[in-house]
Biopython code that builds the backbone (N, CA, C, O; Angstrom):
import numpy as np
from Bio.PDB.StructureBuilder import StructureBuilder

atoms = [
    (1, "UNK", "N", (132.118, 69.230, 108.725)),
    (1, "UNK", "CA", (132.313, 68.053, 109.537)),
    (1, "UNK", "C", (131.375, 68.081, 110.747)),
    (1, "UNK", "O", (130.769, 67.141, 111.263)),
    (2, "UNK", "N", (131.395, 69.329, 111.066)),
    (2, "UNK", "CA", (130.252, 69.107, 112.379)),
    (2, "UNK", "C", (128.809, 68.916, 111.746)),
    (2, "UNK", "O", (128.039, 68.236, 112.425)),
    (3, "UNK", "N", (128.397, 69.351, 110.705)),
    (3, "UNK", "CA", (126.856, 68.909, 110.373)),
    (3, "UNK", "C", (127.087, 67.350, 110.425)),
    (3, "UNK", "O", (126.339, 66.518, 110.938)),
    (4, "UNK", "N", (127.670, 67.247, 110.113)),
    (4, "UNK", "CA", (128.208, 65.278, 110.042)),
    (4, "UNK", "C", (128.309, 64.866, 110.855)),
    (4, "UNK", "O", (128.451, 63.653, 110.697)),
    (5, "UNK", "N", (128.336, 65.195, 111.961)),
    (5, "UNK", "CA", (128.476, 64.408, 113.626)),
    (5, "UNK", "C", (126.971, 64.994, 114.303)),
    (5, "UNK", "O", (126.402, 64.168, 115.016)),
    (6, "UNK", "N", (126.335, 66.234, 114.156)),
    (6, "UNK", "CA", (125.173, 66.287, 114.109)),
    (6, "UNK", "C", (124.093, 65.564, 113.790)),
    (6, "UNK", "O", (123.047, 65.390, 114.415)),
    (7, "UNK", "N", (124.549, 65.057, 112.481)),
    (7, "UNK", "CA", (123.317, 63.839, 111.953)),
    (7, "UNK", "C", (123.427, 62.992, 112.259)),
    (7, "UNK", "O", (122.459, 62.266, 112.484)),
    (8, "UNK", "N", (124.810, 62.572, 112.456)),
    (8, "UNK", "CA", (125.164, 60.842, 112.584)),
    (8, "UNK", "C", (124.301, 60.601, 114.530)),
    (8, "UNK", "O", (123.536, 59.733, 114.950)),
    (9, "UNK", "N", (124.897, 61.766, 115.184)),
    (9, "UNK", "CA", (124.238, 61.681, 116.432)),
    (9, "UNK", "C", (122.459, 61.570, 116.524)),
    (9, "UNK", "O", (121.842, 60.886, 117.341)),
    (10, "UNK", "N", (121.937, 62.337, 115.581)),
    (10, "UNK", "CA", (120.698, 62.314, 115.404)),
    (10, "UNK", "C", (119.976, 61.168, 115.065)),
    (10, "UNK", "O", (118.813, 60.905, 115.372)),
    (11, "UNK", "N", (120.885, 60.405, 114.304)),
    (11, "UNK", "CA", (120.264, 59.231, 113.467)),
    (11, "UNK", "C", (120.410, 58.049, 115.026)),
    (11, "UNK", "O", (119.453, 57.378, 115.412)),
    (12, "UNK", "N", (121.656, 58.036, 115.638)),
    (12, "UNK", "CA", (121.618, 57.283, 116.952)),
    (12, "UNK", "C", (120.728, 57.360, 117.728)),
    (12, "UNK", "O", (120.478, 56.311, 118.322)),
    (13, "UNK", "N", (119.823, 58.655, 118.088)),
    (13, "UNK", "CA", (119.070, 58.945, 118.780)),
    (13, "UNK", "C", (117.591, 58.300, 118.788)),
    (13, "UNK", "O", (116.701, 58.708, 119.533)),
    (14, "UNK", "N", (117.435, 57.212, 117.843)),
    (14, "UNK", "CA", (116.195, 56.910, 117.944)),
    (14, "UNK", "C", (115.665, 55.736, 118.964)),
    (14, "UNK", "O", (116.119, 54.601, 119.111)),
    (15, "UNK", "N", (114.480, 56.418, 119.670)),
    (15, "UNK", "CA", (114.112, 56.032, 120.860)),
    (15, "UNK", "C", (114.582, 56.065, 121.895)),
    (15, "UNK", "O", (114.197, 55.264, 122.747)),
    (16, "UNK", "N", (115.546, 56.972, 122.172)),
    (16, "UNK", "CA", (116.423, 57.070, 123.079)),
    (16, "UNK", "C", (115.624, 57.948, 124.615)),
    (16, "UNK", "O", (115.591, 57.489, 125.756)),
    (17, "UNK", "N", (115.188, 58.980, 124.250)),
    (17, "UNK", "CA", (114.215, 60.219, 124.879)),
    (17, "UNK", "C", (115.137, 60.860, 125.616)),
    (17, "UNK", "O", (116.356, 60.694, 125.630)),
    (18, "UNK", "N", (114.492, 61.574, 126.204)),
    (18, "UNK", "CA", (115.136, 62.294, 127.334)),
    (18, "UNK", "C", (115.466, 61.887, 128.569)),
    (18, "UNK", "O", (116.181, 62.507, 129.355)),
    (19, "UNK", "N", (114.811, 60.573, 128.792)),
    (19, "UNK", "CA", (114.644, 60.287, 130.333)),
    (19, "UNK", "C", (115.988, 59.167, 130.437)),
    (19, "UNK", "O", (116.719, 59.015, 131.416)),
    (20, "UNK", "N", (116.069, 58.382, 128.994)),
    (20, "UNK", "CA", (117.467, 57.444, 129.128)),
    (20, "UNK", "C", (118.664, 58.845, 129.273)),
    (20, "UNK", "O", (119.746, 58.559, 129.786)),
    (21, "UNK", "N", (118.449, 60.232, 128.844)),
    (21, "UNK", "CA", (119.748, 60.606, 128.768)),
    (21, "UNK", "C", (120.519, 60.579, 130.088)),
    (21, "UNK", "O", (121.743, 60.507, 130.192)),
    (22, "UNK", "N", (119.487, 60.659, 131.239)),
    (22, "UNK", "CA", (120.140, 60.469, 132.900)),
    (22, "UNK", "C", (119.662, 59.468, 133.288)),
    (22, "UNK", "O", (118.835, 59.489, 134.200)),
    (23, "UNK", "N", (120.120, 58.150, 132.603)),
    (23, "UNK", "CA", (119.837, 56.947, 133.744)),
    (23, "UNK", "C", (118.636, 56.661, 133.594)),
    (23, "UNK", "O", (118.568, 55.615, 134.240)),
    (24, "UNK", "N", (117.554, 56.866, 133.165)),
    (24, "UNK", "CA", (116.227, 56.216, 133.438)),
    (24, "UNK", "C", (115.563, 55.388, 132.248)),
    (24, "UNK", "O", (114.403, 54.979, 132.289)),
    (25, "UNK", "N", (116.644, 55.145, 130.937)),
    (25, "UNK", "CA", (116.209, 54.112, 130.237)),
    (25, "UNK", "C", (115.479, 52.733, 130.447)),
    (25, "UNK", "O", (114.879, 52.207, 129.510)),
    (26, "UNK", "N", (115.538, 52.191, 131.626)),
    (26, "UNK", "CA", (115.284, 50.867, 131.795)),
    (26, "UNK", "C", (116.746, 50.172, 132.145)),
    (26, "UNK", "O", (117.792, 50.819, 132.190)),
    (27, "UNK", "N", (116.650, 48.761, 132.383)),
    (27, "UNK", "CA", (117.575, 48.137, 132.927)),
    (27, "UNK", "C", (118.440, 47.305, 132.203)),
    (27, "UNK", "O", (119.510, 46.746, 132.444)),
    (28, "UNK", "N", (117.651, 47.383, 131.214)),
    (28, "UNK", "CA", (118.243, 46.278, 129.595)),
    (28, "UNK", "C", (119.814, 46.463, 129.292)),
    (28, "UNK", "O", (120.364, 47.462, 129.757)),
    (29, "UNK", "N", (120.580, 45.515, 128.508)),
    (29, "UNK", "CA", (121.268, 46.383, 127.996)),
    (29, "UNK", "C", (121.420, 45.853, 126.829)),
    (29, "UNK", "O", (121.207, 44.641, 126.842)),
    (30, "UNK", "N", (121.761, 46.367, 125.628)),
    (30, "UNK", "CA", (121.406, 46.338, 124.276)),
    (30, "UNK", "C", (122.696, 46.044, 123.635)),
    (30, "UNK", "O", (123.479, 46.622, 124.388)),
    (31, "UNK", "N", (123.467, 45.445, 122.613)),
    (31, "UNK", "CA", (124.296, 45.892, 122.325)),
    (31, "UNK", "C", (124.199, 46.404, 120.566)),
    (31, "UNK", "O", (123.226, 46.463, 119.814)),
    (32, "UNK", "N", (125.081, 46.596, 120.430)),
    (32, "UNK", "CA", (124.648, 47.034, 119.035)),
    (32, "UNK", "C", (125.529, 46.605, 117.574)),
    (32, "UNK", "O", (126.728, 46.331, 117.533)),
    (33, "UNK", "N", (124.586, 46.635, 116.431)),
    (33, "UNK", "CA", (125.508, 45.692, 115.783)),
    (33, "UNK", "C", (124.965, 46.302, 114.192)),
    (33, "UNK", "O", (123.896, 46.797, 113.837)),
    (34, "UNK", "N", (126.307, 45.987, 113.425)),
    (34, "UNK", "CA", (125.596, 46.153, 111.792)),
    (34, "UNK", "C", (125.754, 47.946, 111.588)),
    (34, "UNK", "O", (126.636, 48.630, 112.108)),
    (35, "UNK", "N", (124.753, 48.395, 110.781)),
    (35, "UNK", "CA", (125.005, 49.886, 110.602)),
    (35, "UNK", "C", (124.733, 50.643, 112.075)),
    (35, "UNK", "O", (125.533, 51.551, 112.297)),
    (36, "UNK", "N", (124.152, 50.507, 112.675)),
    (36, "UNK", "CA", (124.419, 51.067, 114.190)),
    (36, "UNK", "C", (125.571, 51.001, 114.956)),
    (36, "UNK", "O", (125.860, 51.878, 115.771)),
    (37, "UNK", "N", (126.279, 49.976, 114.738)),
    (37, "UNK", "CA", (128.080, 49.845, 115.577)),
    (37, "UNK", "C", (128.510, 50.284, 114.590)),
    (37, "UNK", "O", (129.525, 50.878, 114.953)),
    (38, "UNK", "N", (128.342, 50.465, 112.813)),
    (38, "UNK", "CA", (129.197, 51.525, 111.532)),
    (38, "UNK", "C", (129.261, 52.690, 112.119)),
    (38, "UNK", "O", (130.348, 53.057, 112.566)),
    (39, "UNK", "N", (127.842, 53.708, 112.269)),
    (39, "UNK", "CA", (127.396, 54.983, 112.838)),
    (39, "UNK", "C", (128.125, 55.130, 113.639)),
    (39, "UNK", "O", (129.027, 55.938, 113.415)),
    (40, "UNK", "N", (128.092, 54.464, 114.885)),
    (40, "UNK", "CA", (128.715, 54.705, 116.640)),
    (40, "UNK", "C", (130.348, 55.206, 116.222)),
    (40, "UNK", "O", (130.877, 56.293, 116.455)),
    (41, "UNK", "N", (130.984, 53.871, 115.448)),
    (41, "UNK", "CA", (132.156, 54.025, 114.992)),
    (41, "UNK", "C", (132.262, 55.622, 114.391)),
    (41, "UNK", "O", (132.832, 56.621, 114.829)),
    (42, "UNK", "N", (131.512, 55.398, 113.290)),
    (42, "UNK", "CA", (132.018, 56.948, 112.407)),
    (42, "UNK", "C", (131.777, 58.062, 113.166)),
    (42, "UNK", "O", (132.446, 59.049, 112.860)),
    (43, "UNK", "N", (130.885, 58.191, 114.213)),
    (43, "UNK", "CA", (131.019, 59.447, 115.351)),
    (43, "UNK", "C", (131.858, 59.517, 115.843)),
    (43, "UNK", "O", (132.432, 60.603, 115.773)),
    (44, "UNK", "N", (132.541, 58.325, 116.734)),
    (44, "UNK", "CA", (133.448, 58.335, 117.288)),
    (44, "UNK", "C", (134.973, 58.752, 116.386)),
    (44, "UNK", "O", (135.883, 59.228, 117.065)),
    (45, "UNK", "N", (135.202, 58.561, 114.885)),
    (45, "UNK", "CA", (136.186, 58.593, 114.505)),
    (45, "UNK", "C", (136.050, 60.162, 114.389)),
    (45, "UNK", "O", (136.759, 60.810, 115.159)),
    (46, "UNK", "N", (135.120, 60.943, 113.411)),
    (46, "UNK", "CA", (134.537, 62.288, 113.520)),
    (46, "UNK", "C", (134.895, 62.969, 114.636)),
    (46, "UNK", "O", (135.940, 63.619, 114.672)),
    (47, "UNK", "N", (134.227, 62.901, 115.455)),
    (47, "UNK", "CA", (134.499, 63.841, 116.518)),
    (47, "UNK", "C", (136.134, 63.496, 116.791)),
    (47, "UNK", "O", (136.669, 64.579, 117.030)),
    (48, "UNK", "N", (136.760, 62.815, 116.826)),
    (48, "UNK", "CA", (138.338, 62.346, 117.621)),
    (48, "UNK", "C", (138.626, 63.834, 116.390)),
    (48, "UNK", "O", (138.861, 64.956, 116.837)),
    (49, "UNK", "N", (138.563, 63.607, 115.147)),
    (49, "UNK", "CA", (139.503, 64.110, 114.088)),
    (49, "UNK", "C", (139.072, 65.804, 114.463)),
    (49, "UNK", "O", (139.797, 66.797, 114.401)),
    (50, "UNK", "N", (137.659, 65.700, 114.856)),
    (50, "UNK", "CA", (137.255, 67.360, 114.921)),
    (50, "UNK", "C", (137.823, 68.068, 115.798)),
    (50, "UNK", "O", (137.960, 69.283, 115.655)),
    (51, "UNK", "N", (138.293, 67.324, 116.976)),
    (51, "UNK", "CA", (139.013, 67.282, 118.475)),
    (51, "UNK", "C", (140.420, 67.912, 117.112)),
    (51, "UNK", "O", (140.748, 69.032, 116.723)),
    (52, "UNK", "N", (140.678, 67.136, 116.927)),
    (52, "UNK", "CA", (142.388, 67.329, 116.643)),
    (52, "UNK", "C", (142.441, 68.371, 115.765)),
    (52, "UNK", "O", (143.461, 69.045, 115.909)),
    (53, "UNK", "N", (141.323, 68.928, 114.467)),
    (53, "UNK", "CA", (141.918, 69.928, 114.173)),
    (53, "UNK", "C", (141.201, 71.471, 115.042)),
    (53, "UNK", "O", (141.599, 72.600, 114.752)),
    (54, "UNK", "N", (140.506, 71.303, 115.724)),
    (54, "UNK", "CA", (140.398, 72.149, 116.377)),
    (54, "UNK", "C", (141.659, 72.776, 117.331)),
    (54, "UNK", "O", (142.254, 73.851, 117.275)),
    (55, "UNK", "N", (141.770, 71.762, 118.112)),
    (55, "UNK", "CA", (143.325, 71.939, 118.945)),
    (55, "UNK", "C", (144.496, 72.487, 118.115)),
    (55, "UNK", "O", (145.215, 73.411, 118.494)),
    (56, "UNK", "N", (144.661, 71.632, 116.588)),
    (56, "UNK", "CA", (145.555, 72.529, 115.364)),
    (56, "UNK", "C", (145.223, 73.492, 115.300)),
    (56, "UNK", "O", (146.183, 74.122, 115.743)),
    (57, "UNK", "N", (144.377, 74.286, 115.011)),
    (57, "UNK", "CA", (143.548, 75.168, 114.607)),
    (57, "UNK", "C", (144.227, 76.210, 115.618)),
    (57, "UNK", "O", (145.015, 77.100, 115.300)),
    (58, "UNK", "N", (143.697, 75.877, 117.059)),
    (58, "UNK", "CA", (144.416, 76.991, 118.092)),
    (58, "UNK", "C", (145.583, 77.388, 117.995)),
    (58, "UNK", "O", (145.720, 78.607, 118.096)),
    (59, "UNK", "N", (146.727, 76.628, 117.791)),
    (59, "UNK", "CA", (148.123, 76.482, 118.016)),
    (59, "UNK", "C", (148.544, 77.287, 116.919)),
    (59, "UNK", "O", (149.475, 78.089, 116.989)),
    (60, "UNK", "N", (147.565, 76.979, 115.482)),
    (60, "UNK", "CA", (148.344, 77.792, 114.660)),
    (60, "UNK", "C", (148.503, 79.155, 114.760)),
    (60, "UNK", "O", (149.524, 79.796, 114.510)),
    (61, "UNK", "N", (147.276, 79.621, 115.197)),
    (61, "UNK", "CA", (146.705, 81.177, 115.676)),
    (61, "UNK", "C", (147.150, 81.607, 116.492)),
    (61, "UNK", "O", (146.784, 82.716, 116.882)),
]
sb = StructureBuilder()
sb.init_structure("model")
sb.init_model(0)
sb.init_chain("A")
sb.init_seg("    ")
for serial, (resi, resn, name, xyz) in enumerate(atoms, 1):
    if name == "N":
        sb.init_residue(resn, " ", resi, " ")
    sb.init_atom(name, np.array(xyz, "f"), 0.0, 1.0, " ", f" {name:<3s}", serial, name[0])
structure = sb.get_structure()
């Protein structure tokens, strides 16, 4: 599951650079739509679920 939130993040990343990661993208704002709001979604659902069995994971141990 984490190679899967790895890529999906990777695949988001295009054109992004380093300099949008603190604020210095420009002033635009973009929204996003189609397989890019699919992606955003499926990271977001991914990571929530990776969150939760990780936290399981502890408790059981």
């Amino acid at each position: 599951m984490s190679l899967a939130i790895v890529a999906l993040i990777f695949i988001q990343g295009k054109g992004g650079g380093l300099g949008s990661a603190w604020g210095g993208g420009g002033a635009t704002y973009q929204s996003r739509r189609g397989v890019e709001k699919f992606t955003l979604n499926l990271t977001h659902v991914l990571v929530f679920l990776f969150f939760l069995l990780s936290i399981t994971n502890f408790f059981i141990q």
